[in-house]
N, CA, C and O atoms as a Tripos MOL2 file, in Angstrom:
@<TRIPOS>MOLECULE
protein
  296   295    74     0     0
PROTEIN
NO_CHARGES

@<TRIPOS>ATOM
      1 N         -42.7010   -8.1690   13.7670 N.3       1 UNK1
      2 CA        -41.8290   -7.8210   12.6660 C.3       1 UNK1
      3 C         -40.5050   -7.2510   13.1770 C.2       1 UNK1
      4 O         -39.4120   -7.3300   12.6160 O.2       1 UNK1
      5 N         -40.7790   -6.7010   14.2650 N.am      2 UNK2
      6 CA        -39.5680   -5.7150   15.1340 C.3       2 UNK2
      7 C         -38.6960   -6.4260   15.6500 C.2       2 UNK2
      8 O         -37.6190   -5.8780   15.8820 O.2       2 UNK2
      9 N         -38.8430   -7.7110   15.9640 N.am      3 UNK3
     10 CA        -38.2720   -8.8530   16.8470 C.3       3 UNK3
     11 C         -37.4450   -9.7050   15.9310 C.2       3 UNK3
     12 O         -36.3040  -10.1260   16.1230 O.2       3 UNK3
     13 N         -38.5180   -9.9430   14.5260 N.am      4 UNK4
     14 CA        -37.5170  -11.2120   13.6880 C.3       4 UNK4
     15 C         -36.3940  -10.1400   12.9900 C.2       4 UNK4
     16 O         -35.2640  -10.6270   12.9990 O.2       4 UNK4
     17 N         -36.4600   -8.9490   12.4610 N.am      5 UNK5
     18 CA        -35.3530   -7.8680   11.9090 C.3       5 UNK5
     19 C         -34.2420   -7.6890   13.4100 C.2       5 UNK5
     20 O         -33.0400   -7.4570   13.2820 O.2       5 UNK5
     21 N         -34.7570   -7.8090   14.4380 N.am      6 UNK6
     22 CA        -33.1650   -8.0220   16.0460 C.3       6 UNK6
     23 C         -33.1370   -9.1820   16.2150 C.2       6 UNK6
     24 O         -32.6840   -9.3680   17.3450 O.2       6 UNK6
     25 N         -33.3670  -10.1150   15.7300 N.am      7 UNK7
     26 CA        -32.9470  -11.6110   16.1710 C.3       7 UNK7
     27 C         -32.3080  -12.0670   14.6750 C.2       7 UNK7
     28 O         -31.5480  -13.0350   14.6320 O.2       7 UNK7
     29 N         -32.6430  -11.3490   13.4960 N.am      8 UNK8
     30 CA        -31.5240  -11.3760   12.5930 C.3       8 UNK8
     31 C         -30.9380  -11.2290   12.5650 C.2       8 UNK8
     32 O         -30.1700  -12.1220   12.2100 O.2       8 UNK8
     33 N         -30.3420   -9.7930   12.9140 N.am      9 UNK9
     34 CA        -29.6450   -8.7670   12.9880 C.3       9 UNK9
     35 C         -28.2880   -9.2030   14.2310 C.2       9 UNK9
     36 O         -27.0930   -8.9120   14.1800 O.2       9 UNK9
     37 N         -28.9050   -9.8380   15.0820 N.am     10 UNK10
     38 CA        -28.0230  -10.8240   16.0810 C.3      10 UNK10
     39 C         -27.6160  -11.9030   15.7450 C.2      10 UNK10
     40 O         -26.5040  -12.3340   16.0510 O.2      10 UNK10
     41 N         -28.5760  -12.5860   14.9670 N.am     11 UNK11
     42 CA        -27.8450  -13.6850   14.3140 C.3      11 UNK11
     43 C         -26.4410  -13.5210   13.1650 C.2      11 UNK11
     44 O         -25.3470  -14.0780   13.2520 O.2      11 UNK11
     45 N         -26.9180  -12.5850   12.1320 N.am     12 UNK12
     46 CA        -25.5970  -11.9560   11.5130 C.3      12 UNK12
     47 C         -24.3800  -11.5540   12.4320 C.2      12 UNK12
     48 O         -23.3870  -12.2780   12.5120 O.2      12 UNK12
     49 N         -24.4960  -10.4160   13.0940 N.am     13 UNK13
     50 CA        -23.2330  -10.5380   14.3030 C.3      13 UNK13
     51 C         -22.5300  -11.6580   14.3790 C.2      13 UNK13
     52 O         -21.4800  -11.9300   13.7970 O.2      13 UNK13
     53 N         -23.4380  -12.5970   15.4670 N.am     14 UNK14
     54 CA        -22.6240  -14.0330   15.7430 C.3      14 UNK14
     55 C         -21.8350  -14.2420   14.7370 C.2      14 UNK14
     56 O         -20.6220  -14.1150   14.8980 O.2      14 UNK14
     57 N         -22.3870  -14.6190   13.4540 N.am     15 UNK15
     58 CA        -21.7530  -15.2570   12.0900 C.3      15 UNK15
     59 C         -20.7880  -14.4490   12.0380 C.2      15 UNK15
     60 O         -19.7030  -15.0190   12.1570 O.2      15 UNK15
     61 N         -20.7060  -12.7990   11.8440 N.am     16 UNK16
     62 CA        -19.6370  -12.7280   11.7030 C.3      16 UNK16
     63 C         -18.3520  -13.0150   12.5390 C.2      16 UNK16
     64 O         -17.2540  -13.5040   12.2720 O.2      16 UNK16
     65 N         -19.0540  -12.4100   13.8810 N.am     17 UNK17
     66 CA        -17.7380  -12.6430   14.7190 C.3      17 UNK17
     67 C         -17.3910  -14.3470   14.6900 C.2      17 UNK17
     68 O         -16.2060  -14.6660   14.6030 O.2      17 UNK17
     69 N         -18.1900  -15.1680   14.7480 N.am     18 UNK18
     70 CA        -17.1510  -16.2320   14.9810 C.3      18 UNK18
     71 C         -16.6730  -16.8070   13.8720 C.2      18 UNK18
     72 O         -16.1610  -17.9250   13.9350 O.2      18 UNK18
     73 N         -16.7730  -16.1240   12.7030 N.am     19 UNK19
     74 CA        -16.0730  -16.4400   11.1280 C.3      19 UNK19
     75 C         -15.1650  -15.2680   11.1520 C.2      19 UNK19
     76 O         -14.4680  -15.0680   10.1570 O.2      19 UNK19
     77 N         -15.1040  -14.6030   12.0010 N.am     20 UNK20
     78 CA        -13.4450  -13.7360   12.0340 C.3      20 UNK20
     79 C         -12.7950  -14.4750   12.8540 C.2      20 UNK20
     80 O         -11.7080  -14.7160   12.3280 O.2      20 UNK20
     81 N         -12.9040  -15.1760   14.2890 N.am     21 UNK21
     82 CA        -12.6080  -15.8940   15.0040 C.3      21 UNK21
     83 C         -11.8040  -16.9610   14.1810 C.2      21 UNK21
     84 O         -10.6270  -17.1100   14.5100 O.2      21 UNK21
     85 N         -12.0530  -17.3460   13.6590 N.am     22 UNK22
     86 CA        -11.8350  -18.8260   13.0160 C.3      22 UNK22
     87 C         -10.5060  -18.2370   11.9710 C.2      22 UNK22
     88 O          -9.3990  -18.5550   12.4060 O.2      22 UNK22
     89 N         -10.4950  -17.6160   10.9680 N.am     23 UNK23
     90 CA         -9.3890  -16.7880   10.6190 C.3      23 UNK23
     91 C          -8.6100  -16.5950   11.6840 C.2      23 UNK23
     92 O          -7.9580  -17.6120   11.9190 O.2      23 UNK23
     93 N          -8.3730  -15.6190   12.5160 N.am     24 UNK24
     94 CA         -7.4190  -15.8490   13.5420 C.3      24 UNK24
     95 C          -6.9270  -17.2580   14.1770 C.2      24 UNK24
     96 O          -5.9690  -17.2750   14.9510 O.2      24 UNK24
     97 N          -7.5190  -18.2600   13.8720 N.am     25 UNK25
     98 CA         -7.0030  -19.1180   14.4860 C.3      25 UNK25
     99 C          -6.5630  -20.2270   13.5090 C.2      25 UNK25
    100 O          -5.6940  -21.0000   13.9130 O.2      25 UNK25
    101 N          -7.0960  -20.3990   12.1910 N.am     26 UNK26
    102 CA         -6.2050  -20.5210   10.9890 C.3      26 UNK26
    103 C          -4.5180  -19.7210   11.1000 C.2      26 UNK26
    104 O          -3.4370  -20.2850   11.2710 O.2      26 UNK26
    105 N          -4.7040  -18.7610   10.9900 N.am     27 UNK27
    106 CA         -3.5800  -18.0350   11.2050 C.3      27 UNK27
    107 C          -2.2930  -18.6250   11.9570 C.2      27 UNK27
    108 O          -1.1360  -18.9500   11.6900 O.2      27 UNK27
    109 N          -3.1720  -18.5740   13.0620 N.am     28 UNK28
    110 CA         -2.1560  -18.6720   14.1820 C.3      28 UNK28
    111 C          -1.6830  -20.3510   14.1860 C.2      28 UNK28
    112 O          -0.7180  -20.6100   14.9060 O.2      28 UNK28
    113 N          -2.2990  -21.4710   13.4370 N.am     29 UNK29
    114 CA         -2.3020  -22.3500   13.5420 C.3      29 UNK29
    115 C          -0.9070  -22.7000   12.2220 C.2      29 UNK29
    116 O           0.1150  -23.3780   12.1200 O.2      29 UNK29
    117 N          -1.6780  -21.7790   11.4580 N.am     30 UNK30
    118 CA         -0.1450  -22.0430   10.0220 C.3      30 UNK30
    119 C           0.8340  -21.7730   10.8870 C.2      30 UNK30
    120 O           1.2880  -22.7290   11.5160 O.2      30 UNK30
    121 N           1.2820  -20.6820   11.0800 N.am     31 UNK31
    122 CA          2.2700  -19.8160   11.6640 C.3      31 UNK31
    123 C           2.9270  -20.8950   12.8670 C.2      31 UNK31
    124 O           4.1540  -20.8020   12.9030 O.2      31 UNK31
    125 N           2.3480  -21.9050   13.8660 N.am     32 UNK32
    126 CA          2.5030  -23.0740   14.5100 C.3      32 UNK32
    127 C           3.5900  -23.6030   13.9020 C.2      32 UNK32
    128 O           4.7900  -23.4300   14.1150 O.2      32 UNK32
    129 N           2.7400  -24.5810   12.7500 N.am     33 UNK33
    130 CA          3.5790  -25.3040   11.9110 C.3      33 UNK33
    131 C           4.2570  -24.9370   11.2520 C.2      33 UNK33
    132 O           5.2330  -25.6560   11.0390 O.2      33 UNK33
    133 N           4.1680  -23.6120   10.5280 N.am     34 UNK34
    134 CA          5.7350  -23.2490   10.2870 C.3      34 UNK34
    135 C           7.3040  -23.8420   11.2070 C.2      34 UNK34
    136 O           8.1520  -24.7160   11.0290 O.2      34 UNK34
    137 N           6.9810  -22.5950   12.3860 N.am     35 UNK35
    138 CA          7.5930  -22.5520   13.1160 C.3      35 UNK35
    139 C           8.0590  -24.1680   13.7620 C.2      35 UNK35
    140 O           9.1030  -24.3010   14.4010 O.2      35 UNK35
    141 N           7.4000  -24.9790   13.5660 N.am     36 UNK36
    142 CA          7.8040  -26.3980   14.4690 C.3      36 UNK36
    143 C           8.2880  -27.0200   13.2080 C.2      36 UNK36
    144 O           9.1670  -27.7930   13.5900 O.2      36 UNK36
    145 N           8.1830  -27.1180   11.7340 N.am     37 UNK37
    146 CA          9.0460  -27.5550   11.1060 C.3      37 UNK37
    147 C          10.5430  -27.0230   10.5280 C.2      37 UNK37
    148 O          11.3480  -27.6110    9.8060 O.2      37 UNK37
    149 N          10.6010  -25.5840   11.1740 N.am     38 UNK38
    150 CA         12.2060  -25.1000   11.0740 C.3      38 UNK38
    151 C          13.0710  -25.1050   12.4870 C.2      38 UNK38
    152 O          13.2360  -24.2680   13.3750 O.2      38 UNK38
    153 N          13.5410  -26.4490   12.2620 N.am     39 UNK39
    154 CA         14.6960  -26.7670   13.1810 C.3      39 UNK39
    155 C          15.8320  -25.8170   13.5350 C.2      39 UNK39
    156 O          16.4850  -25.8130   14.5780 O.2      39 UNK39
    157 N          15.9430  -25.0850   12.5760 N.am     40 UNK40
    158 CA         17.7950  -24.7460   12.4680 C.3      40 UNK40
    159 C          17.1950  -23.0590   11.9800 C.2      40 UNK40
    160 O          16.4210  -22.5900   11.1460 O.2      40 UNK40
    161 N          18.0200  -22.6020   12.9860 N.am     41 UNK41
    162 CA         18.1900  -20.9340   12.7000 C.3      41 UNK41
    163 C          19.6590  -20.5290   12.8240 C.2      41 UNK41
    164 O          20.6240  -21.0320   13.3990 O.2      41 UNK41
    165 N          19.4070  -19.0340   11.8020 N.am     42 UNK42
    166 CA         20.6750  -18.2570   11.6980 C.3      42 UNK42
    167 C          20.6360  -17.7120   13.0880 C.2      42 UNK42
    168 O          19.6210  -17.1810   13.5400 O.2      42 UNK42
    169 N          21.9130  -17.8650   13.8670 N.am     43 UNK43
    170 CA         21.7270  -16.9240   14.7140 C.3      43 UNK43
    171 C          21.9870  -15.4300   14.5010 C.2      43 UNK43
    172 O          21.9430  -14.6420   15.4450 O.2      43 UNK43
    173 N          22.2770  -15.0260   13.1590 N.am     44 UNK44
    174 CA         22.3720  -13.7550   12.6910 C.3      44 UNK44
    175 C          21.4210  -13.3770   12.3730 C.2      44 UNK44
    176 O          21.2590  -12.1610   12.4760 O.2      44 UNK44
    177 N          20.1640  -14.3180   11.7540 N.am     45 UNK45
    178 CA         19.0100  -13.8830   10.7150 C.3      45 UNK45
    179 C          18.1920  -14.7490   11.1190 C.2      45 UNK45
    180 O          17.9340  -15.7870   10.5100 O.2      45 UNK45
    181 N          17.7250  -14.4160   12.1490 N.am     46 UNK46
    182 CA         16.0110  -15.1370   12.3100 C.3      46 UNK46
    183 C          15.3930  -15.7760   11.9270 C.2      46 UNK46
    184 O          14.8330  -16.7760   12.3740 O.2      46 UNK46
    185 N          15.3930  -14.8550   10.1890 N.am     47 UNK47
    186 CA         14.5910  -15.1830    9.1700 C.3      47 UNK47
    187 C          15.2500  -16.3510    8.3140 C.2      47 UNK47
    188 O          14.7000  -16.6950    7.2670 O.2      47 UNK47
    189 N          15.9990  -16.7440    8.5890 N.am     48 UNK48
    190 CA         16.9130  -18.0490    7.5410 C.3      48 UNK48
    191 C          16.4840  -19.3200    8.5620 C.2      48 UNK48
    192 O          17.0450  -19.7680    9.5620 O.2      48 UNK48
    193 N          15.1720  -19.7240    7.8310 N.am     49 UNK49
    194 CA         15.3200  -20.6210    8.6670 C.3      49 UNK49
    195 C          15.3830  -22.5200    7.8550 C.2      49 UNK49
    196 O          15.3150  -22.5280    6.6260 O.2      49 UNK49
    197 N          15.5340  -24.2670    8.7330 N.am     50 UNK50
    198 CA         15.6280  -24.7360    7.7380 C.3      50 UNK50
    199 C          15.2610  -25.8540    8.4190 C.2      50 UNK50
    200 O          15.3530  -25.7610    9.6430 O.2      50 UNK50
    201 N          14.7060  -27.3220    7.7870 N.am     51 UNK51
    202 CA         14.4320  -28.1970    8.9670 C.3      51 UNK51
    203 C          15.6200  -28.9360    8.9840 C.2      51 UNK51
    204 O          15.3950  -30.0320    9.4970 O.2      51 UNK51
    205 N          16.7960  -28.8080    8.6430 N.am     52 UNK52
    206 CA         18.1920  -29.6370    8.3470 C.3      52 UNK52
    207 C          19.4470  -28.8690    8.6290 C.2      52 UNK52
    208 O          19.3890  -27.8670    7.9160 O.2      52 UNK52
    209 N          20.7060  -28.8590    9.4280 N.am     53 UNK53
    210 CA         21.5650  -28.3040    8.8960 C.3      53 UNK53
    211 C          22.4200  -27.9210    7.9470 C.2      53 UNK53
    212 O          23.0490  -28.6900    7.2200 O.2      53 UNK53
    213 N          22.4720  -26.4860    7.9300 N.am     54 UNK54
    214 CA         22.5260  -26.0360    7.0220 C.3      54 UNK54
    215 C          23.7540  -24.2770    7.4570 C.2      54 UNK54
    216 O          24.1210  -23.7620    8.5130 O.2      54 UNK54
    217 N          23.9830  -23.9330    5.9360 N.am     55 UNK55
    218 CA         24.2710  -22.4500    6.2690 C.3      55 UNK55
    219 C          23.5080  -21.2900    5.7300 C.2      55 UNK55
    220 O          22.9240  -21.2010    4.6490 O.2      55 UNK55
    221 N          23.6200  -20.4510    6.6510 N.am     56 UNK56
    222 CA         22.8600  -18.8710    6.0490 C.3      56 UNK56
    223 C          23.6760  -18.5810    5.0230 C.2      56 UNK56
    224 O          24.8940  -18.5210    4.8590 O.2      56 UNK56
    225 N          22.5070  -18.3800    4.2320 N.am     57 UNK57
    226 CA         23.0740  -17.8190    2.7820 C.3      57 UNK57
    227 C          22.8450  -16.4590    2.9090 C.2      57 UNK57
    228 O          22.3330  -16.1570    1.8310 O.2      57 UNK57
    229 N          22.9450  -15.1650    3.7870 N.am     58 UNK58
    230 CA         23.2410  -14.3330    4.1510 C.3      58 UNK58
    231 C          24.6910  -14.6010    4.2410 C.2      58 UNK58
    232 O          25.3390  -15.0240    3.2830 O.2      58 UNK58
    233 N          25.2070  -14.3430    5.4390 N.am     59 UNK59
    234 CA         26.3530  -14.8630    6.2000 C.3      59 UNK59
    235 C          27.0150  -15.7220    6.1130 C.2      59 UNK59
    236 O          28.1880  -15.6310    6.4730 O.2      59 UNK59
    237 N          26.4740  -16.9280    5.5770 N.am     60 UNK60
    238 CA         27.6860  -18.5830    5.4460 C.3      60 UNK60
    239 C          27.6260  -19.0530    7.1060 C.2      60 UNK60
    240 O          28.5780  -19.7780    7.3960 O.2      60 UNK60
    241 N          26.8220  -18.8150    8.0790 N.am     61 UNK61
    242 CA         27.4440  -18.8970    9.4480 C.3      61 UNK61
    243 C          26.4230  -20.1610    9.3480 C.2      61 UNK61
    244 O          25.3950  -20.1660    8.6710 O.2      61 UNK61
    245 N          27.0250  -21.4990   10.3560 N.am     62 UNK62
    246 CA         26.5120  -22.6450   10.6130 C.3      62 UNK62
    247 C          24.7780  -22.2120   11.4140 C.2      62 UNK62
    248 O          24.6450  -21.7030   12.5270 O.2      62 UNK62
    249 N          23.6160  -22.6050   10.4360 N.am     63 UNK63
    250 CA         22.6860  -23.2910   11.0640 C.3      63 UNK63
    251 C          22.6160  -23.3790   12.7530 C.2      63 UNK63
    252 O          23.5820  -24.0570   13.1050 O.2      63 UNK63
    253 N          21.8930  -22.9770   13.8320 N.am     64 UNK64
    254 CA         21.4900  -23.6330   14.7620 C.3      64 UNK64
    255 C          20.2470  -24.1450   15.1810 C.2      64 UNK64
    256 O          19.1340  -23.6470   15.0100 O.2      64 UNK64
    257 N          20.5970  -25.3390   15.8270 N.am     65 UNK65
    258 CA         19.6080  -26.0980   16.1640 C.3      65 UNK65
    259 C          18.9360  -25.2330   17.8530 C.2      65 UNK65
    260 O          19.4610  -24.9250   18.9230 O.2      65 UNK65
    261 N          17.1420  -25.0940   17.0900 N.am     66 UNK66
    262 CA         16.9000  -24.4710   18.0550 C.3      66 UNK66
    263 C          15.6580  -25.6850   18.9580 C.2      66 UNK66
    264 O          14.8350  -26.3330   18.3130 O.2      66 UNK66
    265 N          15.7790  -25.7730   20.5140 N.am     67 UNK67
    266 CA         14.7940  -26.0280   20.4000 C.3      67 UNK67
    267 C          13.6010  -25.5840   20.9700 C.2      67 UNK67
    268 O          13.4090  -24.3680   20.9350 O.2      67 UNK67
    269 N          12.6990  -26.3410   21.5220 N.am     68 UNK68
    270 CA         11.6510  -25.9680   22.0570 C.3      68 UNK68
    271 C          11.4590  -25.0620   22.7920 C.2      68 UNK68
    272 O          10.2930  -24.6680   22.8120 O.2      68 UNK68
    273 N          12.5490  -24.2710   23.7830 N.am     69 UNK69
    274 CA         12.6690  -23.5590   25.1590 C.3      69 UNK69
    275 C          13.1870  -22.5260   24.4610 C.2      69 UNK69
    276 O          12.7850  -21.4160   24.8090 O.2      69 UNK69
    277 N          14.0040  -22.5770   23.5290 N.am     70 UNK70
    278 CA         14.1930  -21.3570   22.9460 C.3      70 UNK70
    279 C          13.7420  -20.5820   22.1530 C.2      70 UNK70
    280 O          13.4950  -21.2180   21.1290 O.2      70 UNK70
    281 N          13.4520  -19.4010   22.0220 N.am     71 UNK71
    282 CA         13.3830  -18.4840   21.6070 C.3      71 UNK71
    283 C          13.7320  -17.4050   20.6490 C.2      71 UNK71
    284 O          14.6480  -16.6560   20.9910 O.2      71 UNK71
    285 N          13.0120  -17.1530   19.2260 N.am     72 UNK72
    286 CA         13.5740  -16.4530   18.3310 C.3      72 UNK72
    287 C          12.9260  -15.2560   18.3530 C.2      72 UNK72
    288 O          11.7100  -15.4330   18.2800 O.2      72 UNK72
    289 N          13.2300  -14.1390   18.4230 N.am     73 UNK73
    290 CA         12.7810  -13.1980   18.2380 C.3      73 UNK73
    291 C          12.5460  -12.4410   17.1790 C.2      73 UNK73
    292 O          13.3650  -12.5590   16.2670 O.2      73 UNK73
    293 N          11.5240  -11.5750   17.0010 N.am     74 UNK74
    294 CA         10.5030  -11.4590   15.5720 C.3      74 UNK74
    295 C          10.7120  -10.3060   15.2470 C.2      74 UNK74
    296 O          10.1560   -9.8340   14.2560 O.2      74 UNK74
@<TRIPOS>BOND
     1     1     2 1
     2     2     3 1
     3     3     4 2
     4     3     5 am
     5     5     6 1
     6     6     7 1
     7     7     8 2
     8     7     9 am
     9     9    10 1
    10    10    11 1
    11    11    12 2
    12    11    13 am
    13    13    14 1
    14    14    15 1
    15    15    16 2
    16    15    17 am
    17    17    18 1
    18    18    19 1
    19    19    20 2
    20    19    21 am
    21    21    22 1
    22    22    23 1
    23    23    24 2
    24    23    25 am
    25    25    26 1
    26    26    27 1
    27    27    28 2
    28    27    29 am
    29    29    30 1
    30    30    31 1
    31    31    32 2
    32    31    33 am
    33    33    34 1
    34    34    35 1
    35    35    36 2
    36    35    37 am
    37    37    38 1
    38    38    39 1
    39    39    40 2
    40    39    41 am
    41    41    42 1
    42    42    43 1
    43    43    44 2
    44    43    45 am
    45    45    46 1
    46    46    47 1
    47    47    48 2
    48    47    49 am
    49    49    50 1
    50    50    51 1
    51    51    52 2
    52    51    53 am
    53    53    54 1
    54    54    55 1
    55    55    56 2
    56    55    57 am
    57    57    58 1
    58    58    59 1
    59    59    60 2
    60    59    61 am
    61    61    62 1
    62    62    63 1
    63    63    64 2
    64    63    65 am
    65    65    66 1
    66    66    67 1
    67    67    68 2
    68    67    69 am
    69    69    70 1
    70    70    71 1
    71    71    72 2
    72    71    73 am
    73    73    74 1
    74    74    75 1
    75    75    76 2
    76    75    77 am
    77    77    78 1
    78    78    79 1
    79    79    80 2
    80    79    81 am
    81    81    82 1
    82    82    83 1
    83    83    84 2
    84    83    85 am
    85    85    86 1
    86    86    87 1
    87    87    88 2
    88    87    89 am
    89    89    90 1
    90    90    91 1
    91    91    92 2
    92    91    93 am
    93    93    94 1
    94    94    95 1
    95    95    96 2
    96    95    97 am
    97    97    98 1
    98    98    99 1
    99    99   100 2
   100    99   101 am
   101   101   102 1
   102   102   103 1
   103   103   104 2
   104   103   105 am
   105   105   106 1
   106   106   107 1
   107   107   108 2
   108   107   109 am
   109   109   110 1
   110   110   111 1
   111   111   112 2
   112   111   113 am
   113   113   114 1
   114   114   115 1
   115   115   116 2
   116   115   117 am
   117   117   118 1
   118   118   119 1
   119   119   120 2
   120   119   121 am
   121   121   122 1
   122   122   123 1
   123   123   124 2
   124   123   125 am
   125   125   126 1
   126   126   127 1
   127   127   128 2
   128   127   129 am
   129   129   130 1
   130   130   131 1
   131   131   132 2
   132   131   133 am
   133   133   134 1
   134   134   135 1
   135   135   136 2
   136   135   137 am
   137   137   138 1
   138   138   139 1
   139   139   140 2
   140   139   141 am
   141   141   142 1
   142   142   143 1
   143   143   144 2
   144   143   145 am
   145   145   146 1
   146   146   147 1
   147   147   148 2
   148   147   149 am
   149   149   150 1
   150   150   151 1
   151   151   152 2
   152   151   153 am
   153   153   154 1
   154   154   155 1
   155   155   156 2
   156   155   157 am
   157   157   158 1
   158   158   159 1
   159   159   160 2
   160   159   161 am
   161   161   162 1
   162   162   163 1
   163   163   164 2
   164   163   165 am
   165   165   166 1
   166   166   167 1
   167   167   168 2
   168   167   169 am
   169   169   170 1
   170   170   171 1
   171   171   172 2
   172   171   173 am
   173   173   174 1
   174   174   175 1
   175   175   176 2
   176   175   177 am
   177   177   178 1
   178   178   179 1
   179   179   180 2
   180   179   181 am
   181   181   182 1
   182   182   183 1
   183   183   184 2
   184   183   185 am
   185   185   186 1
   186   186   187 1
   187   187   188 2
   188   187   189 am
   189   189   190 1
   190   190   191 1
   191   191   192 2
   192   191   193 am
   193   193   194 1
   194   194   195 1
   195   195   196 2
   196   195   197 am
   197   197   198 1
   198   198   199 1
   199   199   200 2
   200   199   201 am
   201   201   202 1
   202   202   203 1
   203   203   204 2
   204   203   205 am
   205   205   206 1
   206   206   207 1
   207   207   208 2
   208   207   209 am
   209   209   210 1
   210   210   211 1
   211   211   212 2
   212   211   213 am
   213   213   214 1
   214   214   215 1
   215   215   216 2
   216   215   217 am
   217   217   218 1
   218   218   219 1
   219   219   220 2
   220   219   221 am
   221   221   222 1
   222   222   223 1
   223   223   224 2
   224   223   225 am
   225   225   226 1
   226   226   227 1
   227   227   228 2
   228   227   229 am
   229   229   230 1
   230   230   231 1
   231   231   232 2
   232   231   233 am
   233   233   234 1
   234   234   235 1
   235   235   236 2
   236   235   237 am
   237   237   238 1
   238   238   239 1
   239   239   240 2
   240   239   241 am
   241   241   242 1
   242   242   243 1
   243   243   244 2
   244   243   245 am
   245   245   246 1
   246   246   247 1
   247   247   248 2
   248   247   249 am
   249   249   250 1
   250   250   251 1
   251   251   252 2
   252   251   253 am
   253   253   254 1
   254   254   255 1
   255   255   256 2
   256   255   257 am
   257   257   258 1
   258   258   259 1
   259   259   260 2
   260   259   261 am
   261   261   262 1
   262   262   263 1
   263   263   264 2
   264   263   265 am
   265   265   266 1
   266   266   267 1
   267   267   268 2
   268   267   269 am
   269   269   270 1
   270   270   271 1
   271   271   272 2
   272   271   273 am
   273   273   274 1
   274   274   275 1
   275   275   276 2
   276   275   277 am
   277   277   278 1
   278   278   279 1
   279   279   280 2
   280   279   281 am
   281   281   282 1
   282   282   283 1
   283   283   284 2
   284   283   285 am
   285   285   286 1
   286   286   287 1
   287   287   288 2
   288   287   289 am
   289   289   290 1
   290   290   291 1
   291   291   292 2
   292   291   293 am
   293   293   294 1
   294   294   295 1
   295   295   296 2
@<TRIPOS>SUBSTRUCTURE
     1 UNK1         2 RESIDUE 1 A UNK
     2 UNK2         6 RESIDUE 1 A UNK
     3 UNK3        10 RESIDUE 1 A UNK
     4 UNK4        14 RESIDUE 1 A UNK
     5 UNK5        18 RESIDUE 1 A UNK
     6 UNK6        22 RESIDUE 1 A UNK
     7 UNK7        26 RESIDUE 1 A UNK
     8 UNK8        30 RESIDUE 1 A UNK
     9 UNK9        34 RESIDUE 1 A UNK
    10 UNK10       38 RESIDUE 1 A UNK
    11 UNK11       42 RESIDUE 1 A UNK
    12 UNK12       46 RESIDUE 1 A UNK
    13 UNK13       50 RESIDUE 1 A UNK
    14 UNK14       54 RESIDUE 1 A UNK
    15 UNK15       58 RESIDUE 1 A UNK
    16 UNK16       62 RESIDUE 1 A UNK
    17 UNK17       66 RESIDUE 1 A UNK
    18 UNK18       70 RESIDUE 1 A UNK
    19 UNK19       74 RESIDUE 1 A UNK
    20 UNK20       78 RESIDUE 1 A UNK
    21 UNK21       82 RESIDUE 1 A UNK
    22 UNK22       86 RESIDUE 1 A UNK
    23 UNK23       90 RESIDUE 1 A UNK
    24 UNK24       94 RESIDUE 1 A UNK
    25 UNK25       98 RESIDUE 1 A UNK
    26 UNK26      102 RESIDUE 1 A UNK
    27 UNK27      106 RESIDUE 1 A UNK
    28 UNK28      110 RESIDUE 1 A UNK
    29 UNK29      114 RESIDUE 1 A UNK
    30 UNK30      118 RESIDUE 1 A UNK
    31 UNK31      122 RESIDUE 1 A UNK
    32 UNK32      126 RESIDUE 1 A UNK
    33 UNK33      130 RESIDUE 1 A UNK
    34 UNK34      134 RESIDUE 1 A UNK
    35 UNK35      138 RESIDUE 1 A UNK
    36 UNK36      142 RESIDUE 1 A UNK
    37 UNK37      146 RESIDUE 1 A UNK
    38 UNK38      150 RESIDUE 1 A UNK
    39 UNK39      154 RESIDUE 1 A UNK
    40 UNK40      158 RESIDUE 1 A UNK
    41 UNK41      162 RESIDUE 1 A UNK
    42 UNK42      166 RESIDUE 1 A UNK
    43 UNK43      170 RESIDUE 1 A UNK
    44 UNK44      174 RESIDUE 1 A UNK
    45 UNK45      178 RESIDUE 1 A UNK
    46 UNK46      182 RESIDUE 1 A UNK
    47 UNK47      186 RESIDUE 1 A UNK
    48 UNK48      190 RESIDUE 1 A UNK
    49 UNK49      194 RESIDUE 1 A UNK
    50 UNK50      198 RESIDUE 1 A UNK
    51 UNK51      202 RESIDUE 1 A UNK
    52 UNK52      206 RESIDUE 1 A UNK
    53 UNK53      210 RESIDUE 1 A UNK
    54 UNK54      214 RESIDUE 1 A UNK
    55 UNK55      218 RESIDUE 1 A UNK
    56 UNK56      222 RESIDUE 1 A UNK
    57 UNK57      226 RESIDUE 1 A UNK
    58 UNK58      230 RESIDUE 1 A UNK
    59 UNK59      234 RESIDUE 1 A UNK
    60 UNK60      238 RESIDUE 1 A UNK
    61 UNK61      242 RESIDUE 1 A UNK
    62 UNK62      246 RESIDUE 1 A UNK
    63 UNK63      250 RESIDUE 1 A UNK
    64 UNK64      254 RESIDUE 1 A UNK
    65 UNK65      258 RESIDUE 1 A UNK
    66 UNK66      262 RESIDUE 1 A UNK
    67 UNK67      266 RESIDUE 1 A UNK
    68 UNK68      270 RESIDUE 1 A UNK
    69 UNK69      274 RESIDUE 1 A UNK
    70 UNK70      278 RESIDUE 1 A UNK
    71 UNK71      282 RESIDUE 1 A UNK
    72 UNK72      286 RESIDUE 1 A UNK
    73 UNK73      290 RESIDUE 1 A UNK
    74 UNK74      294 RESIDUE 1 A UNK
């Protein structure tokens, strides 16, 4: 009886942890594709981002095209 209540009890664990696992990597997977379909950043505002050129509607300042090697900071 002592054995099937810790081999449950382990089995729940697993489940959870690797169904939190999986959330994190949903996550991180949106957050991917975000990021690879916004081409063009403010270089004033990070956050303005667009897959086309365009201007920050903050600022009015031209869109840049960012790519792969570069780097936006968060």
């Amino acid at each position: 009886m002592k054995t099937k209540i810790i081999l449950s009890g382990v089995a729940l664990a697993t489940l959870f942890i690797f169904s939190c696992n999986s959330e994190a990597k949903k996550e991180t997977t949106q957050s991917t594709q975000a990021a690879a379909t916004a081409n063009y950043v403010c270089p004033m505002h990070p956050d303005i981002k667009s897959d086309k050129p365009a201007q920050c509607s903050e600022c009015g300042m031209d869109l840049e095209l960012v790519t792969k090697t570069d780097s936006v900071s968060h």
